[in-house]
matplotlib code that plots the C-alpha trace (Angstrom):
import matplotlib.pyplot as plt

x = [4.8, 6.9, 5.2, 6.8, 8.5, 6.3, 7.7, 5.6, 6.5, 4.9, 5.5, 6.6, 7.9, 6.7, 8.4, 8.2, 11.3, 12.8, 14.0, 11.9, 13.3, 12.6, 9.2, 8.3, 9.8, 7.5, 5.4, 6.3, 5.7, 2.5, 2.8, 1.4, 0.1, 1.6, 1.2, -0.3, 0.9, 1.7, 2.4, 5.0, 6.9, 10.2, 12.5, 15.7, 14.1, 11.4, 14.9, 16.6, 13.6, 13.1, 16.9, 16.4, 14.0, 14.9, 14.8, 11.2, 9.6, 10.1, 10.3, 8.8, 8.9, 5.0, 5.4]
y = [71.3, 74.5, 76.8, 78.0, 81.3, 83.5, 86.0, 89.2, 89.7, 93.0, 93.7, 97.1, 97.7, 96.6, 93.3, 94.8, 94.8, 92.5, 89.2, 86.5, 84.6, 87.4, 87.6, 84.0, 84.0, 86.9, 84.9, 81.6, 83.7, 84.7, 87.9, 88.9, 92.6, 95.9, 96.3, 92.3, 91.0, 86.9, 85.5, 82.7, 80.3, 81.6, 78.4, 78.9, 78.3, 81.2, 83.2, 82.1, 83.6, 86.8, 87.2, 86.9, 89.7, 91.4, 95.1, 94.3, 93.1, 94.4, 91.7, 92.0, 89.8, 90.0, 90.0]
z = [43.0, 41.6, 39.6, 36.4, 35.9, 33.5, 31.3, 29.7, 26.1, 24.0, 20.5, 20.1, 16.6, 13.5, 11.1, 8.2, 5.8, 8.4, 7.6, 7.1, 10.4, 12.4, 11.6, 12.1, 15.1, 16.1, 15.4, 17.4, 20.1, 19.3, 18.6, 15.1, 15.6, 17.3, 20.9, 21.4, 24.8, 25.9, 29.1, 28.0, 29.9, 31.2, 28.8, 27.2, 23.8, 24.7, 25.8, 22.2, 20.5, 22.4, 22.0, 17.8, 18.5, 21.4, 19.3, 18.1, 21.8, 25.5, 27.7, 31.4, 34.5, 36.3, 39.8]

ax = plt.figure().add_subplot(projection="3d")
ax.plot(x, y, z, "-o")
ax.set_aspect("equal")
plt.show()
């Protein structure tokens, strides 16, 4: 059995006066607060969304 690649995502700047998109897609991912961290599953739909967001998260690869 393979384990799944895991991805590190932080919130680092703030949604506000963002579009409406952006910020539900900050939060799809979970992240609803400055400086909250998840540990999401490396996916192409996780990429799409990180890539809507890339200038308000930093993404990280553990390991």
């Amino acid at each position: 059995m393979t384990d799944k690649k895991k991805i590190t995502i932080t919130q680092i700047r703030s949604p506000i006066g963002r579009q409406k998109s952006q910020r539900a897609t900050l939060i799809g991912l979970g992240l609803n607060k400055m400086h909250k961290t998840r540990e999401l599953e490396d996916t192409p739909a996780v990429r799409g969304m990180i890539a809507k967001v890339h200038h308000l998260v930093r993404v990280e690869k553990p390991g």
